[in-house]
N, C-alpha and C positions, 0 to 999 in steps of 0.2 A: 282941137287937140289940147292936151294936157298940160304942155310944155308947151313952153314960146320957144325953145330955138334946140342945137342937137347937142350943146353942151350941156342943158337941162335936162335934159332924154339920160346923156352919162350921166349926171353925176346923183339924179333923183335927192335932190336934199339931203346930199351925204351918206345914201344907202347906196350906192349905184353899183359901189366896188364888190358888195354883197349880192347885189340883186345879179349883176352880170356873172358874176361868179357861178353862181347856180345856174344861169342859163348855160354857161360853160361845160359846167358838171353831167347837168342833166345832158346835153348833145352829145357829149363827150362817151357817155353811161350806152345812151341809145344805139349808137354807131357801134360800139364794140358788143351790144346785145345783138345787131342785125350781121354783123360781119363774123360772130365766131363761130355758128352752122357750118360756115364754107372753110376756114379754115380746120376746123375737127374732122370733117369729110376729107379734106385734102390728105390730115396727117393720118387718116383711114385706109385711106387707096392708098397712100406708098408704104407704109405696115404693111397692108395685104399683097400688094407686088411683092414685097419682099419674101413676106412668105410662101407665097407661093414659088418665087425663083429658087428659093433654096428647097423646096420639099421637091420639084422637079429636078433639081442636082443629085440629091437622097434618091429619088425614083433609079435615076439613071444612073446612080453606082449601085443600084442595089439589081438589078437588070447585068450587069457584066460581070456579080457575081454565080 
């Protein structure tokens, strides 16, 4: 291995705060790349519940007239 021990792993010759940084980043980047599909979907379906409750509201006052 590259490093003799895990304080060497951190701190990489001074780069480390950088390097971990972008590991950060980049995880960071990916998770909200794979998790915002389900959230757009979710705020999809309750727009569409809603439209649709209220056009069934409209339907059934438009019936008792």
């Amino acid at each position: 291995m590259y490093f003799q021990n895990f304080e060497q792993l951190l701190h990489m010759d001074g780069h480390g705060a950088f390097v971990w940084a972008a590991y950060a980043i980049t995880v960071f980047v990916i998770i909200a790349i794979l998790l915002a599909p389900g959230r757009r979907q979710r705020r999809f379906l309750t727009q569409l519940a809603g439209e649709l409750k209220r056009q069934r509201v409209t339907d059934s006052n438009a019936g008792e007239n």
